[in-house]
C-alpha positions in Angstrom: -20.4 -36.2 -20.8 -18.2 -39.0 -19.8 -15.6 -36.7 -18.2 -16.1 -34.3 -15.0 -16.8 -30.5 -15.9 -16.9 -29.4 -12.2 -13.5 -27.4 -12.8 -14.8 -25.5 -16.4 -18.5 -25.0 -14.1 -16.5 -23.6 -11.1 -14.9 -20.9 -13.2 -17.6 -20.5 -15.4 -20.3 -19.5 -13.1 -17.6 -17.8 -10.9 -16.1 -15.3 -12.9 -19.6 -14.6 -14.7 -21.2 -13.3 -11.7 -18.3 -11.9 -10.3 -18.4 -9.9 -13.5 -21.9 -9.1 -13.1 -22.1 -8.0 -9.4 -18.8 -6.5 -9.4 -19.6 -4.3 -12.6 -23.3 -3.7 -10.5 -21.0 -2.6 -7.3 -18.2 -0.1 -9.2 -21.3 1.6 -10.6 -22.5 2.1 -6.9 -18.6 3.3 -6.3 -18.5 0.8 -3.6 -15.4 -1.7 -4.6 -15.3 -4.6 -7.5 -14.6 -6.8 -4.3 -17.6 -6.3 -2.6 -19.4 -7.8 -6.5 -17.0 -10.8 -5.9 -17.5 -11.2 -2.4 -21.6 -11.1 -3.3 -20.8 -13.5 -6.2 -19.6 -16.3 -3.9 -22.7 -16.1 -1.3 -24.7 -16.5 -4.0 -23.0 -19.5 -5.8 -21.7 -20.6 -2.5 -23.3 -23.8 -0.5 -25.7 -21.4 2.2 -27.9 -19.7 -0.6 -30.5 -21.6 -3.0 -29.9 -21.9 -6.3 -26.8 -23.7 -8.2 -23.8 -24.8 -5.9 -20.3 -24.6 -7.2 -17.7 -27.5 -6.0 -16.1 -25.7 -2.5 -13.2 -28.2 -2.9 -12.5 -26.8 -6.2 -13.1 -23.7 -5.9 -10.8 -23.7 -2.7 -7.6 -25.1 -4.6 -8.5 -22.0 -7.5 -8.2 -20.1 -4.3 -4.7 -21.3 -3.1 -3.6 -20.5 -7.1 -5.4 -16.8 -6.6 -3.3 -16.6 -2.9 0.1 -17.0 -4.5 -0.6 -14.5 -7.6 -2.2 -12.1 -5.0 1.4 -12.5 -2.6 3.6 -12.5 -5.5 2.2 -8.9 -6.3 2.6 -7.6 -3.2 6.2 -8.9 -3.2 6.6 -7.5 -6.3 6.2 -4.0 -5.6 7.3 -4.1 -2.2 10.0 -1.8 -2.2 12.1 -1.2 1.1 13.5 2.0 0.4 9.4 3.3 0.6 9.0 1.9 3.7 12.1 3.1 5.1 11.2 6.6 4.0 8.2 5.7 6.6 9.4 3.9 9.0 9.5 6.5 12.4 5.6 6.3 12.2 4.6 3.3 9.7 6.6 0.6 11.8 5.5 1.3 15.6 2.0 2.9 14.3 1.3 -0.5 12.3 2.6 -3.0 15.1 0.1 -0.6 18.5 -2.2 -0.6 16.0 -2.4 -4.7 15.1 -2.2 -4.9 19.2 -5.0 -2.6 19.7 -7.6 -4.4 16.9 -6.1 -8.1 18.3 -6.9 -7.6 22.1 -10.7 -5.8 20.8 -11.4 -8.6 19.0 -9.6 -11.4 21.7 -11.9 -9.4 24.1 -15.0 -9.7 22.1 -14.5 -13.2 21.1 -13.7 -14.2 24.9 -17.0 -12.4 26.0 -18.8 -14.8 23.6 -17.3 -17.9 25.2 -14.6 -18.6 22.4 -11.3 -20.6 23.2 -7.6 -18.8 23.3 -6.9 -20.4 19.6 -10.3 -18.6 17.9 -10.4 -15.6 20.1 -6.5 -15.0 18.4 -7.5 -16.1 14.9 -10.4 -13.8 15.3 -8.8 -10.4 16.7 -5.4 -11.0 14.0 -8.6 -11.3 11.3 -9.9 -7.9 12.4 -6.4 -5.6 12.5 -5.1 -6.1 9.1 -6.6 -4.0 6.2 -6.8 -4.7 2.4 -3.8 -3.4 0.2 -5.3 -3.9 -2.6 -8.8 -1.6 -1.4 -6.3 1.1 0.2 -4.2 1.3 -2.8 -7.8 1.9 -5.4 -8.9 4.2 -2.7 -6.1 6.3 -2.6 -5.5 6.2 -7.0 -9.0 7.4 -7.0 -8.3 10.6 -4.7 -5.3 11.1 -6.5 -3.0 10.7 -3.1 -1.0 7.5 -3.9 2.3 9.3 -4.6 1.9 12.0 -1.9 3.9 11.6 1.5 0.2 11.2 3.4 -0.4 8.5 0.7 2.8 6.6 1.2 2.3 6.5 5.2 -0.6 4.7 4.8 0.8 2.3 2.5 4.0 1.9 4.1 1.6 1.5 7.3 -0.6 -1.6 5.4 3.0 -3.0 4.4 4.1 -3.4 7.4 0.8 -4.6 8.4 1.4 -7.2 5.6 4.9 -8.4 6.7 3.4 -9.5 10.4 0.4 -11.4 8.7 3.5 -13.2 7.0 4.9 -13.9 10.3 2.0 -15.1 11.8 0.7 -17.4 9.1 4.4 -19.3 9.1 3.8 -19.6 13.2 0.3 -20.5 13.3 0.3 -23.6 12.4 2.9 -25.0 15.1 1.2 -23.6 17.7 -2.1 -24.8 17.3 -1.6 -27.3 19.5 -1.1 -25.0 22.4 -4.2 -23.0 21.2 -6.5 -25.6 21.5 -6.3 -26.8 17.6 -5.3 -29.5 15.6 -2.4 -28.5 13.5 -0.4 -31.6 11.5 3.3 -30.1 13.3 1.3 -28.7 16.8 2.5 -29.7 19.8 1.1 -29.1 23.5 4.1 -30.0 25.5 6.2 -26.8 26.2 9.8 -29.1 24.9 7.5 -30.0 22.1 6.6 -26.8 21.1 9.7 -25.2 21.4 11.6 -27.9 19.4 8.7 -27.3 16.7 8.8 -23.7 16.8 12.9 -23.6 16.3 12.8 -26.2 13.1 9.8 -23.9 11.6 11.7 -20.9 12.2 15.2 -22.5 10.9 13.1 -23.9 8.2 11.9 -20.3 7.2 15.1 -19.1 8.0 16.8 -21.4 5.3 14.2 -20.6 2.8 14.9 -16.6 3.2 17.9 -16.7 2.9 18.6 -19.4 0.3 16.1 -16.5 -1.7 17.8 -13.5 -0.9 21.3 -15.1 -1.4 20.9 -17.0 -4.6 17.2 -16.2 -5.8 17.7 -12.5 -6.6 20.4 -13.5 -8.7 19.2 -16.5 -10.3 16.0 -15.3 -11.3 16.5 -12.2 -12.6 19.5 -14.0 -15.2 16.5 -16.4 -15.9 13.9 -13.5 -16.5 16.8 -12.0 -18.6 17.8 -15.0 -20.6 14.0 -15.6 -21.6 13.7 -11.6 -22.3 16.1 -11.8 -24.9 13.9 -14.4 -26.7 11.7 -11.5 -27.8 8.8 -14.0 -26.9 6.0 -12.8 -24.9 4.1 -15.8 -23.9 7.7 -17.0 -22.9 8.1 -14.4 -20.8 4.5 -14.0 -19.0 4.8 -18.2 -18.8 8.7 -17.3 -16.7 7.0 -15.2 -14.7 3.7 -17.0 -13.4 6.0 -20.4 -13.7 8.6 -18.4 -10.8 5.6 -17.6 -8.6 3.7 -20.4 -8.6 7.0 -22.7 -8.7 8.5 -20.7 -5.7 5.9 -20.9 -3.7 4.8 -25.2 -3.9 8.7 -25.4 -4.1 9.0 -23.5 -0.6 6.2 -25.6 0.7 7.4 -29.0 -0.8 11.0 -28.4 1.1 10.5 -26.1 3.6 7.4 -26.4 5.0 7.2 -22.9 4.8 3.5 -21.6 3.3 2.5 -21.2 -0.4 1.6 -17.3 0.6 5.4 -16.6 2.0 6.9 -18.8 -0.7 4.8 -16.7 -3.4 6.0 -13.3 -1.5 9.9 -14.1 -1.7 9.0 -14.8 -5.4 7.8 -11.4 -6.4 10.6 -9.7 -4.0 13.2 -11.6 -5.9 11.2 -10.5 -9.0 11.5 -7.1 -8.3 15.7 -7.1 -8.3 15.5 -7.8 -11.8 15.6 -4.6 -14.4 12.3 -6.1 -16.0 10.0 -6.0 -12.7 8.0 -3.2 -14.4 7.4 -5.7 -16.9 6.9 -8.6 -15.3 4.2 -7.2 -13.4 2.6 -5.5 -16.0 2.8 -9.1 -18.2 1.0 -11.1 -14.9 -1.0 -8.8 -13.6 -4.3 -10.2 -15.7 -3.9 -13.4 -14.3 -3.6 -12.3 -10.9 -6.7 -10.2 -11.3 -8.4 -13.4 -12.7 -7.3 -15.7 -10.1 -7.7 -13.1 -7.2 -11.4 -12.7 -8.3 -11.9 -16.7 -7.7 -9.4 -16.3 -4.8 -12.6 -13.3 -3.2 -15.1 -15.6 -4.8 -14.0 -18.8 -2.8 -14.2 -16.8 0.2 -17.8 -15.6 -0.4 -18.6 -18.8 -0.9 -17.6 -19.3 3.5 -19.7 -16.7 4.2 -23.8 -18.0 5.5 -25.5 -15.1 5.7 -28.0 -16.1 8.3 -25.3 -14.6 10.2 -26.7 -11.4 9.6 -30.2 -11.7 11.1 -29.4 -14.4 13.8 -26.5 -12.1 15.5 -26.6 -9.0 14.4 -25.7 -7.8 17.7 -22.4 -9.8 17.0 -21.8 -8.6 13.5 -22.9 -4.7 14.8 -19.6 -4.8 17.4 -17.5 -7.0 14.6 -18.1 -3.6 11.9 -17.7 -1.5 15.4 -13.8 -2.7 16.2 -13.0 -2.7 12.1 -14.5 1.2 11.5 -14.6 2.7 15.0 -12.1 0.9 17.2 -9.2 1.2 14.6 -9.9 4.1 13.7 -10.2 5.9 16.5 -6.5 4.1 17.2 -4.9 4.8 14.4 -5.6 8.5 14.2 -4.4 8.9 18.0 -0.8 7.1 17.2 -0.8 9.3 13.9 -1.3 12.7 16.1 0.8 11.2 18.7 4.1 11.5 16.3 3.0 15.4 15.7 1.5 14.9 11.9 -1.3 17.3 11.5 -4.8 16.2 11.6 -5.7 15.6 7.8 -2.9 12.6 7.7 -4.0 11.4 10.8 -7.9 11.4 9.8 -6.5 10.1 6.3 -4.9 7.0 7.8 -7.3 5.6 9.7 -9.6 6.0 7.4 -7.5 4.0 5.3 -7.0 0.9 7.7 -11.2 0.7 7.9 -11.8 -2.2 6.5 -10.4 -5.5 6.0 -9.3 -7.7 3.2 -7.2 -10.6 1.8 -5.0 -11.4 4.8 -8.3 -11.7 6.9 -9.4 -14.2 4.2 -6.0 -16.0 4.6 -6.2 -16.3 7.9 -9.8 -17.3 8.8 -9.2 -20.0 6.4 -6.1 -21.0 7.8 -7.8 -20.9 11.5 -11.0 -22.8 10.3 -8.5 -25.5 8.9 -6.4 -25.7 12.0 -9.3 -26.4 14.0 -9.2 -23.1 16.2 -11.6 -20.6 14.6 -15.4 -21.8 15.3 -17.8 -21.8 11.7 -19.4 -18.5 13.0 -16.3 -16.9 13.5 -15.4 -16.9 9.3 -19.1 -15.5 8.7 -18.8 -13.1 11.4 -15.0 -11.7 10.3 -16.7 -11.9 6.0 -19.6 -10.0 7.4 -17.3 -6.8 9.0 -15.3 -7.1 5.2 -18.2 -6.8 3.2 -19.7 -4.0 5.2 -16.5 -2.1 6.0 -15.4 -2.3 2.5 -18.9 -1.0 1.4 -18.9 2.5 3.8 -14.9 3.2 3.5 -15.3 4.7 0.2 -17.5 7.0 1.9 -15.0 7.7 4.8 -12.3 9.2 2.2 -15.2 11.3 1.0 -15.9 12.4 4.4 -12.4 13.5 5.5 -12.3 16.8 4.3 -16.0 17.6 5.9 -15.0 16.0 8.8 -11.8 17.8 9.4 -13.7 21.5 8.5 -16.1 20.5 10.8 -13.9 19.6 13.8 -11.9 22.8 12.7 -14.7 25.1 13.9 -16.3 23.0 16.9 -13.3 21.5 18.5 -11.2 23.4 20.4 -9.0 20.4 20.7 -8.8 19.6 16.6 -7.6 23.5 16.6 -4.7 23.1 19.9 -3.5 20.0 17.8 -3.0 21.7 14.4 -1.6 24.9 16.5 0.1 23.1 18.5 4.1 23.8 18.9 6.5 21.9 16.7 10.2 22.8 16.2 10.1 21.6 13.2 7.5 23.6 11.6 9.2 26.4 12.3 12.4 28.0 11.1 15.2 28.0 14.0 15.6 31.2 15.6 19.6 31.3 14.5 18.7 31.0 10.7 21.1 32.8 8.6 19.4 35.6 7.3 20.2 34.8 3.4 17.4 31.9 3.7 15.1 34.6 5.0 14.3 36.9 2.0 15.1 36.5 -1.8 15.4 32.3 -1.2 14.0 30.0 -3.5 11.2 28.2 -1.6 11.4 24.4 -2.6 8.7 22.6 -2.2 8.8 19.3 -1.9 12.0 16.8 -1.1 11.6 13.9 -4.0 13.4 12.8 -7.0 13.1 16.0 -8.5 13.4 18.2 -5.1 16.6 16.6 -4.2 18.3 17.6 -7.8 16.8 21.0 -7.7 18.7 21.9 -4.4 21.6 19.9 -4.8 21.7 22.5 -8.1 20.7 25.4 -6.2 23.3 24.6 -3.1 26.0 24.0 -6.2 25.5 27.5 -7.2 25.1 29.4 -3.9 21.6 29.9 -4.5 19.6 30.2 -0.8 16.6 28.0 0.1 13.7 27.1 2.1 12.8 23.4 1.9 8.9 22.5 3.0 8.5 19.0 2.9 5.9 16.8 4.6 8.0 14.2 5.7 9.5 14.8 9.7 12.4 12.4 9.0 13.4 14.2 5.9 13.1 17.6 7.4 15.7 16.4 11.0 17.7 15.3 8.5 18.0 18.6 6.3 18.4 20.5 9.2 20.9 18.1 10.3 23.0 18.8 7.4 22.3 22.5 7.6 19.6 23.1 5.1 16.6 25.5 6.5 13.4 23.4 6.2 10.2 23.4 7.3 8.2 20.2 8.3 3.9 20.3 6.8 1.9 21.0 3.8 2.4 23.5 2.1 -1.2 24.0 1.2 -1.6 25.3 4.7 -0.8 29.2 4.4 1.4 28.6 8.0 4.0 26.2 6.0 4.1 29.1 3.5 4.1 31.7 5.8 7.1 30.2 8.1 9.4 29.3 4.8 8.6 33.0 4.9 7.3 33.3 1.2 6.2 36.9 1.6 10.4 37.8 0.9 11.2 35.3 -1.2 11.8 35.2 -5.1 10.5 32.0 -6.3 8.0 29.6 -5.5 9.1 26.2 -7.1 6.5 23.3 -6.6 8.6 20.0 -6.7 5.9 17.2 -5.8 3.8 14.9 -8.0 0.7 16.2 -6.2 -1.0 18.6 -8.1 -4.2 19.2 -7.0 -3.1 21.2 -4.2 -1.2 23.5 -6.8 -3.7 26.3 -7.0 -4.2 26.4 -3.6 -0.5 26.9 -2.7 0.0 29.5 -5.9 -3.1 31.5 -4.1 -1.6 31.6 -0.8 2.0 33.0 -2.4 0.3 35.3 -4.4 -1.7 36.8 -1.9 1.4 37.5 0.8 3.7 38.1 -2.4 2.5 39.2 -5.1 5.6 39.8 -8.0 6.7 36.2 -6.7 7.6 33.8 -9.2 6.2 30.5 -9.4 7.6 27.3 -11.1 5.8 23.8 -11.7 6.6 20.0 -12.8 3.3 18.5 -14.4 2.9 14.9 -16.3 -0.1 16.4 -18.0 -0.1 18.1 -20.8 -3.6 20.0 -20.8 -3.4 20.3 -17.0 0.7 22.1 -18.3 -1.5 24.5 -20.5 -4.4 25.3 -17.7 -1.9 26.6 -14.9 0.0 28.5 -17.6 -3.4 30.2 -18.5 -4.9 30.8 -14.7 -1.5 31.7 -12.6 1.0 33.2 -15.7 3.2 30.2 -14.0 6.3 28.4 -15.8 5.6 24.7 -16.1 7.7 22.0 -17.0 6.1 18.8 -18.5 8.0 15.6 -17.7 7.7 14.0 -21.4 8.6 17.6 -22.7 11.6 18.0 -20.7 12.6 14.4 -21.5 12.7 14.8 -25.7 14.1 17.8 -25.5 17.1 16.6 -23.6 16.8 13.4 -26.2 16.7 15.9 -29.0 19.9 17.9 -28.1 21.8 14.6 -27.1 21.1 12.9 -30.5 21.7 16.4 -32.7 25.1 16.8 -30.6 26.0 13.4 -31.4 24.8 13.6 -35.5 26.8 16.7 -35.5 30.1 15.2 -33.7 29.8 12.0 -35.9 29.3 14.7 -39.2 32.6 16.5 -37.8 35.1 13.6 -36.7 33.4 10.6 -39.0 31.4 7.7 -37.2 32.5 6.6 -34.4 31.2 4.6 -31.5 30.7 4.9 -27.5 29.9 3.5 -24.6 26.4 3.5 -23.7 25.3 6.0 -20.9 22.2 6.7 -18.5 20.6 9.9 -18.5 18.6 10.9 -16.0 15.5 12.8 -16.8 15.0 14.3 -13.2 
């Protein structure tokens, strides 16, 4: 053909295989990432066979980096990690120290300069979102307070790797690389470091300032087209734009230029929509993005230092770990959100990706060192599906062997506890709440309105200082642990009502009321409507569906109105938000 076809080959044999292996990998319930990982070492330059074009296949990459940060940007949501941020924030920064100086250790043991020995242990402390957040929608913990820790945990994880890939490059120089802007001289660096930081600066805020109210007028004025192509086209078009626009004029990186995008995205009312509209282009371009990074990997790594790749999965599965779950028990959680969490930050993902090709380009990470760091992802992400599985196991196991696993869920917390000078109205015939969300909040702002005692049990410590600090009794843990129960002091009380989304630990908590209180009653939010019917059936409970509840308020709001207009003749008004609770 008398034109090049390397680009339509690329994507061709790409997202094929990727389709194949990752389809072959789901069905071995090990992650679609590890299929697209595979994919790559198989098209990739070290295996024999056909050869994709690296160069291309690298620039697909940089397109699959900026949809990959614009999603994270655009469900980043600061009020979540606030609601985290006692134990996500200091827990995620030890933790990133404790992985960094393992790996620095490691790589200075193998003889490995300041520059790749840093590239290296930075590769090994960051986990995969995107592998946390399937993990945890498969175990049906995303929305629960355990759940949220560990995201807000890989956030914050996130939000550093953004920080270091702006700094990197400067200070290559002084690590022994060869970055374009690095400088060796300490007057050099410094004056390098202050412009990259005033030039990020700049970029932030001319984002937050104007961006989050440009855009989401722009997103609006093209929503009111009515045209869908228009609006998916406004919304790739901002994050892609955003990002070579940040790097064109502030030298700042197409990953942070990509992450402003989506956080500026998310201020406008059609967020939702804009990231359900992109999200299968940034599942197609994320799978070239893991493919591209595959194709890095050699892996004669495996057999000619296995020893090397043995410590590597070691410091990922072991070392952080073990780190993670001590800072975790350290703030007084109890044991199952400890072993929950570090199971969680196990592996490794996209920001080691990022960053071992932004070391190998900078001159400071040696070839071995991208194998050895794709080597501990593909392993890692292969056995942490069957760390989640092992939790519950685990945590019997250490239960009836460890006296220490016992003293730490035993242990005494004022929190978990009601205080001593507790009126004695919160003490029998309370409602006990549980649960402190959307819905618990309007529930006892309701009951508190009308004079009704309760007994909040809510997992979140921060939550429960600051009920008590208002003067509401509430206890701090699960309430599928009979204590939680049994301190909220459920064997006096008149009603059990079950606030949170999680409802698989329902039955268990209905069991435990039952059994110390027999004529309580219980009440129950669901979002399923079979699941509604099933707890009505087993536990004679009283369950409110959330789509039920919603048209019935829609269906007395619209018959008021008909019957209003029928009364006093048409007549108009201004539009008003109801809350569905």
């Amino acid at each position: 053909m008398p034109h090049s076809v390397n680009l339509i080959h690329t994507i061709a044999a790409a997202l094929g295989l990727a389709l194949a292996l990752g389809f072959v990998a789901t069905r071995l319930r090990l992650p679609a990432l590890v299929g697209y990982l595979l994919a790559g070492v198989v098209i990739g330059p070290f295996t024999p066979g056909f050869v994709a074009d690296v160069g291309m296949a690298s620039q697909l990459a940089e397109i699959g980096v900026m949809l990959l940060m614009f999603g994270v940007g655009l469900h980043f949501s600061l009020g979540d990690l606030l609601a985290v941020r006692k134990i996500a924030v200091p827990g995620a920064v030890v933790q990133i120290m404790v992985a960094t100086l393992m790996g620095m250790g490691l790589a200075y043991w193998w003889g490995w300069g300041l520059g790749g020995a840093l590239v290296f242990g930075l590769s090994l402390s960051v986990a995969s979102t995107v592998v946390l957040l399937r993990a945890l929608e498969t175990l049906g913990i995303l929305d629960t307070y355990t759940g949220r820790i560990a995201v807000g945990w890989l956030v914050v994880e996130d939000l550093v790797m953004v920080l270091v890939l702006v700094l990197l490059p400067p200070l290559a120089g002084v690590l022994g690389g060869t970055g374009a802007d690095a400088s060796t001289d300490a007057s050099g660096l410094l004056k390098t470091l202050g412009l990259t930081l005033l030039q990020v600066g700049g970029f932030v805020v001319l984002m937050l300032v104007v961006g989050r109210r440009v855009f989401p007028w722009v997103l609006w004025q093209v929503a009111r087209t009515g045209s869908r192509e228009l609006f998916t086209l406004c919304v790739v078009a901002a994050a892609v734009g955003i990002a070579f626009g940040s790097a064109a004029l502030f030298g700042v990186s197409f990953a942070l230029g990509a992450f402003f995008a989506g956080m500026v995205m998310r201020e406008s009312e059609f967020s939702h929509r804009a990231a359900q509209e992109s999200l299968p282009l940034r599942d197609a371009f994320a799978v070239l993005f893991f493919v591209s990074v595959g194709m890095l990997f050699n892996p004669a790594v495996l057999w000619d230092r296995p020893l090397q790749v043995l410590a590597v999965v070691a410091i990922i599965m072991v070392g952080k770990t073990l780190a993670a779950a001590a800072l975790v028990l350290s703030f007084r959680y109890p044991l199952n959100t400890a072993l929950t969490v570090s199971a969680s930050l196990a592996q490794i993902g996209e920001f080691s990706f990022i960053l071992v090709g932004l070391g190998a380009s900078l001159g400071l990470l040696p070839a071995e060192g991208t194998s050895l760091v794709l080597a501990g992802a593909l392993i890692s992400m292969a056995l942490n599906p069957m760390l989640f599985h092992a939790i519950a196991p685990l945590q019997g196991w250490l239960r009836t062997r460890s006296a220490l696993a016992r003293r730490l869920e035993e242990r005494d917390d004022p929190l978990a506890e009601l205080p001593m000078t507790t009126h004695a109205k919160f003490l029998a015939h309370q409602v006990v709440l549980v649960g402190y969300g959307k819905v618990g909040r309007r529930l006892a702002a309701a009951l508190a309105a009308n004079d009704v005692p309760f007994v909040v049990a809510e997992q979140n410590r921060e939550l429960v200082e600051a009920l008590r600090a208002k003067g509401i009794a509430a206890v701090f843990g699960d309430a599928v642990e009979p204590a939680v129960l049994i301190q909220a002091h459920i064997a006096r009380a008149a009603m059990l009502v079950i606030a949170t989304p999680d409802t698989l630990k329902v039955r268990q908590m209905i069991a435990t009321a039952r059994l110390l209180n027999p004529m309580i009653e219980t009440v129950i939010r669901s979002h399923s409507e079979q699941e509604a019917r099933l707890l009505e059936e087993e536990n004679g409970s009283t369950v409110f569906l959330a789509e039920e509840a919603l048209a019935q308020a829609m269906v007395r709001h619209v018959i008021d109105r008909a019957n209003d207009m029928a009364r006093h003749g048409t007549a108009t008004t201004p539009a008003r938000l109801h809350g569905s609770g």
